[in-house]
C-alpha positions as CSV (number, residue, x, y, z in Angstrom):
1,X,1.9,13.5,-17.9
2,X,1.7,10.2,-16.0
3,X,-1.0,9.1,-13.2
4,X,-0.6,7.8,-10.5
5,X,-3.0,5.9,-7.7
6,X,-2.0,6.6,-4.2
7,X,-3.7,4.6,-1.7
8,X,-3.6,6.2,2.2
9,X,-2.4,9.4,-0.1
10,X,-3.4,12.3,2.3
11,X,-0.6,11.6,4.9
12,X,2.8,10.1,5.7
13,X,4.8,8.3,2.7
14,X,1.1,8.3,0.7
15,X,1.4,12.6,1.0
16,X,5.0,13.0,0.5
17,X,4.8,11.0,-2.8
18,X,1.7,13.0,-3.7
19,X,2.7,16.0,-3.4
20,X,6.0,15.4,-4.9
21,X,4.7,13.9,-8.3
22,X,2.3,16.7,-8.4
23,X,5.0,19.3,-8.2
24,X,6.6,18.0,-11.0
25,X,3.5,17.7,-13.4
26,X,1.7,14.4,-12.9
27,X,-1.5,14.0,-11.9
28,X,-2.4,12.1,-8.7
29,X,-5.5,10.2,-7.2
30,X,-5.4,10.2,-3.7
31,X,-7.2,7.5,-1.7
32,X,-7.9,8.0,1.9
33,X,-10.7,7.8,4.3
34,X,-10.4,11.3,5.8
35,X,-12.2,13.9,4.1
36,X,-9.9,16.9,5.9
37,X,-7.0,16.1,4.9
38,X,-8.4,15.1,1.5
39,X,-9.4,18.8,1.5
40,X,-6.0,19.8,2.8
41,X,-4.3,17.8,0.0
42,X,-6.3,19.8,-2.7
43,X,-6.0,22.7,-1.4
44,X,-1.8,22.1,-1.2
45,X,-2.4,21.2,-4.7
46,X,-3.9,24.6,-5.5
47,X,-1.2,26.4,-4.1
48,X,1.2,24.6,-6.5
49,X,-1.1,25.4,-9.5
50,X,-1.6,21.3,-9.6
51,X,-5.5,21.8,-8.8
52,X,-6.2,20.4,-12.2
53,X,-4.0,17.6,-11.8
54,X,-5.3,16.4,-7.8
55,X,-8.0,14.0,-7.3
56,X,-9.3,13.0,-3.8
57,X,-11.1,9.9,-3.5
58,X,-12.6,9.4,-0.4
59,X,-13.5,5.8,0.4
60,X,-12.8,3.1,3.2
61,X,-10.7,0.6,2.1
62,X,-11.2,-2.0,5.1
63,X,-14.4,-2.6,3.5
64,X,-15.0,-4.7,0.5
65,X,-17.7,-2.0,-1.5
66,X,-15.1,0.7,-0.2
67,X,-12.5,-0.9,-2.3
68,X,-14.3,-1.7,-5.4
69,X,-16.1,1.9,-5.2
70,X,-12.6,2.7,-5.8
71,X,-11.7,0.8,-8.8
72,X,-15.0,2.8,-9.7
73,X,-13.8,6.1,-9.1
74,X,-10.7,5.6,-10.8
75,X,-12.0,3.7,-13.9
76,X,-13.9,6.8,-14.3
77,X,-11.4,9.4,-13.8
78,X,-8.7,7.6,-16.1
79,X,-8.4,5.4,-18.8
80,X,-4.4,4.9,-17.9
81,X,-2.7,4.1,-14.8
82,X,1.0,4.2,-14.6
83,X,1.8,3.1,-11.4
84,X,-0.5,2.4,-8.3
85,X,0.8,2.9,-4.6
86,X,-0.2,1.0,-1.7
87,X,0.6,3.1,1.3
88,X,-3.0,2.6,3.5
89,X,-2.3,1.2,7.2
90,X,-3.6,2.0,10.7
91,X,-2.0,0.2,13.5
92,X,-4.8,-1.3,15.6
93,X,-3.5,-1.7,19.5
94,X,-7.1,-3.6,20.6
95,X,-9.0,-6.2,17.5
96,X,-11.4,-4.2,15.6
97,X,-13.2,-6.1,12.7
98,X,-14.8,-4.7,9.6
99,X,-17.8,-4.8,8.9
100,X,-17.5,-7.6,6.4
101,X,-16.5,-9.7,9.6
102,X,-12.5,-9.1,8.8
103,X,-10.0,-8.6,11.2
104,X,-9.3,-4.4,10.4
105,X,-5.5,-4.2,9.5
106,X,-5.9,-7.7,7.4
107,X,-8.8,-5.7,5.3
108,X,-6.9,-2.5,5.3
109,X,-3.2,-3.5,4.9
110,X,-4.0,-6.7,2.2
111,X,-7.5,-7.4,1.4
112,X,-7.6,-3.9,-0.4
113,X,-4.0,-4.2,-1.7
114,X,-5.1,-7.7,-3.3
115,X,-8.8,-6.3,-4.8
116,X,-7.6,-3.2,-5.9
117,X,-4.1,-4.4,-7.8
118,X,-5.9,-7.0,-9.7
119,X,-8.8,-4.9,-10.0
120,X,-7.0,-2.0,-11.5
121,X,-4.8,-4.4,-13.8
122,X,-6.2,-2.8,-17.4
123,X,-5.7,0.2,-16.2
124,X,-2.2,-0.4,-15.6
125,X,-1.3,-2.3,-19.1
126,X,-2.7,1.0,-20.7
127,X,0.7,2.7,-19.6
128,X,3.8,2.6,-21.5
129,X,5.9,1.2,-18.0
130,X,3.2,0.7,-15.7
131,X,4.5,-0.4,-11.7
132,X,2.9,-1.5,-8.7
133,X,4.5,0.3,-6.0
134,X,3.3,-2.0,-2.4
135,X,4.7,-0.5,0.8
136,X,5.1,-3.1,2.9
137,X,8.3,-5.0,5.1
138,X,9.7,-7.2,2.8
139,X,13.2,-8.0,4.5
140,X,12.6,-6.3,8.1
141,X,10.7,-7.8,11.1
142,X,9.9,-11.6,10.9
143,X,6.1,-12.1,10.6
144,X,3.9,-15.6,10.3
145,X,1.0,-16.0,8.4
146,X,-1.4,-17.6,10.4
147,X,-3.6,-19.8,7.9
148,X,-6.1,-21.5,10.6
149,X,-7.0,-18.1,12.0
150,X,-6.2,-15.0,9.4
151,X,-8.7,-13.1,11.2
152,X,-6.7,-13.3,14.1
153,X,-9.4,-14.1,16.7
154,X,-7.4,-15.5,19.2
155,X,-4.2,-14.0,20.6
156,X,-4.0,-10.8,18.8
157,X,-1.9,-8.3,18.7
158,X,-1.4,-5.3,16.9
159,X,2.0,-6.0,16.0
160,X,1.1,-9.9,15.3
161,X,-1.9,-8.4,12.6
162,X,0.9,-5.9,10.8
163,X,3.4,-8.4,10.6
164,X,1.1,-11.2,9.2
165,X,-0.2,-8.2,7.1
166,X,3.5,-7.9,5.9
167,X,4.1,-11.4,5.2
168,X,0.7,-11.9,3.3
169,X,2.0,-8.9,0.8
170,X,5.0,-10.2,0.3
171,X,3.1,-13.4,-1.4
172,X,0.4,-11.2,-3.1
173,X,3.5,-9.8,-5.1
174,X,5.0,-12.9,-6.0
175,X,1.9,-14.5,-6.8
176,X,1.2,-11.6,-9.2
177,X,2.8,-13.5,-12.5
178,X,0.9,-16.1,-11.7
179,X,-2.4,-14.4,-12.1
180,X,-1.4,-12.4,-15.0
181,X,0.9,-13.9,-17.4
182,X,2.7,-12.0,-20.0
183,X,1.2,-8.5,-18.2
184,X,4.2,-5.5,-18.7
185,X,3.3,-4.1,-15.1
186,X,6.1,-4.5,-12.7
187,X,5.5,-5.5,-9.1
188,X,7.3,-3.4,-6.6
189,X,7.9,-4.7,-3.0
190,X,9.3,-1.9,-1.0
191,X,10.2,-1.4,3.2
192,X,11.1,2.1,3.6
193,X,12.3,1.4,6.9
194,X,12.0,3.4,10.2
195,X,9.7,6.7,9.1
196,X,8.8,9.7,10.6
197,X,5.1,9.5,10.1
198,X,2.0,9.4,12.1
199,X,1.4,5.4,12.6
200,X,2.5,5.8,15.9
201,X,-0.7,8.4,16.7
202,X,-3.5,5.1,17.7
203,X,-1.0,4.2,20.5
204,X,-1.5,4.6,23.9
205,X,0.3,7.4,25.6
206,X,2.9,6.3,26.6
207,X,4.0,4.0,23.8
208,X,3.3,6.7,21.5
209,X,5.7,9.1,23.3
210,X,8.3,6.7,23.3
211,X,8.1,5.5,19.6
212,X,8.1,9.4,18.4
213,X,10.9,10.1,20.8
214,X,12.7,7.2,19.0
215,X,11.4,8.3,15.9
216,X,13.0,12.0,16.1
217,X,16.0,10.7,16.9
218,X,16.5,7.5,14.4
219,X,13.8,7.7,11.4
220,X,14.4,9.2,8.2
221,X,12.2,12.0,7.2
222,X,9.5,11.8,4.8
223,X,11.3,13.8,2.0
224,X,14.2,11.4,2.2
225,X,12.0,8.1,2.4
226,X,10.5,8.9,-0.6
227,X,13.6,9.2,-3.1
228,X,14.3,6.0,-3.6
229,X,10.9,5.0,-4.0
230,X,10.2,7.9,-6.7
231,X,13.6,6.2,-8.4
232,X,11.9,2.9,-8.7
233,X,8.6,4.3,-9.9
234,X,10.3,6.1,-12.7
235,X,12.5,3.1,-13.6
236,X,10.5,0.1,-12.8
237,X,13.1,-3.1,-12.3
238,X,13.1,-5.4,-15.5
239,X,11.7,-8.6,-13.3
240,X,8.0,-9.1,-13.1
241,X,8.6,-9.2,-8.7
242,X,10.9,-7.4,-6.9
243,X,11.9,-6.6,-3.2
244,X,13.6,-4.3,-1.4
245,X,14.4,-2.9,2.2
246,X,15.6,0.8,1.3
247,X,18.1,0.6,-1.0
248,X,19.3,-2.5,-0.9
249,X,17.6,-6.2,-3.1
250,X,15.6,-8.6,-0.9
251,X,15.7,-11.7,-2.6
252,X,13.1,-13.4,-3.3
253,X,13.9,-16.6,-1.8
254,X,12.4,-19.2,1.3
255,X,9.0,-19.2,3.4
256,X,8.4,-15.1,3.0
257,X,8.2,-15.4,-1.1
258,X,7.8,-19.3,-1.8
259,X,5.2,-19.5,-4.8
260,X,3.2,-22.5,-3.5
261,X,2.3,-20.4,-0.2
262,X,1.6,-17.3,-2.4
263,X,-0.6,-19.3,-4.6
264,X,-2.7,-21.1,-1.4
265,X,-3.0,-17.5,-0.3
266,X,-4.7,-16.4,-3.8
267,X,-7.5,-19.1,-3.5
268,X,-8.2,-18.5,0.2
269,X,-8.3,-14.7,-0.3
270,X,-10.3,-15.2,-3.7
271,X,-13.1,-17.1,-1.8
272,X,-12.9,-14.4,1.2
273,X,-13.6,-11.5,-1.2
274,X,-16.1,-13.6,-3.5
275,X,-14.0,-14.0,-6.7
């Protein structure tokens, strides 16, 4: 039986995968800041006869004590990780900032991805092919990292914040060598695309009736999202980094994945979270 860490694992991508590892005998952890559909997720779990094998963790990971309550929880729970899922985001239309004074989609979508994949890194080694799985946009919409203001206190935008969020993941995964030489855990950047799930829901109306009209018509399903992403958990590539939009390589090549960047963004986020 393997175990897997599921961060934003009560709903979209982070649910599908949850319940689908749980139907076929592995236990899950599922991180997520809503205790209903934490209860929901059990109680699907039940229904499965997976109650024994479902954990709910309920924690905020936009904060920095949510995220290392976390490493906590699971530290506790399990002595073995095999493969740890970032899934967490929340599109933010208006600037909301944390109360650690971060901008809320940089906290949520890589601050926690950063503390809690170096955090959780003996965990991971204890498995036989351990993977970190981060669900991000390697390869799709163009993003810049803004270095003289990350907390994006001038000119934001929601879609400015996710696509810096995007770019800053794809150098957390490259950067991931770096930090831990000679570590068997595989780093995993995926894009599943255009998905029917519920990020559109913190829109206003009539952007979100738009983008689930759209989505109805041109985004792949949860059930279907999730194959290839079950394939590459189960048979982690051989390279310590790898990227991919769908099915198909991103390699890891100019400005999105260059190692000096990735490494500049290690020490700046190292002295924002204290170490």
């Amino acid at each position: 039986m393997r175990t897997y860490v599921i961060t934003g694992g009560t709903d979209g991508i982070g649910r599908g995968l949850a319940m689908h590892l749980l139907g076929r005998g592995d236990r899950v952890i599922a991180v997520a800041s809503g205790e209903a559909r934490g209860r929901a997720l059990l109680e699907e779990a039940a229904r499965i006869d997976a109650a024994d094998r479902a954990v709910f963790v309920r924690a905020d990971l936009s904060t920095l004590p949510g995220m290392r309550e976390v490493i906590r929880r699971v530290t506790q729970v399990t002595d073995a990780v095999d493969g740890l899922v970032f899934g967490a985001q929340r599109f933010r239309p208006q600037r909301e900032e944390t109360p650690d004074g971060f901008e809320f989609t940089f906290a949520l979508a890589y601050l926690s991805r950063y503390v809690l994949g170096h955090g959780l890194v003996a965990a991971l080694e204890r498995a036989p092919a351990p993977v970190i799985m981060n669900i991000a946009g390697p390869g799709g919409l163009p993003g810049t990292i803004h270095w003289d203001d990350l907390q994006l206190r001038d000119r934001y935008t929601g879609m400015r914040a996710s696509m810096q969020a995007s770019r800053c993941n794809d150098l957390l995964g490259v950067d991931f060598p770096r930090l831990h030489p000679g570590a068997r855990t595989r780093y995993v950047l995926y894009n599943p695309g255009f998905v029917r799930t519920g990020l559109a829901d913190p829109l206003p109306a009539p952007q979100r009736i738009i983008l689930k009209s759209l989505a109805l018509m041109f985004a792949q399903p949860v059930r279907k999202a999730i194959v290839p992403i079950v394939r590459l958990m189960d048979h982690p590539p051989a390279e310590p980094v790898a990227a991919f939009f769908r099915h198909r390589p991103v390699p890891l090549t100019g400005e999105d994945f260059d190692r000096e960047r990735a490494k500049r963004l290690a020490e700046v986020t190292r002295e924002l979270v204290g170490g």
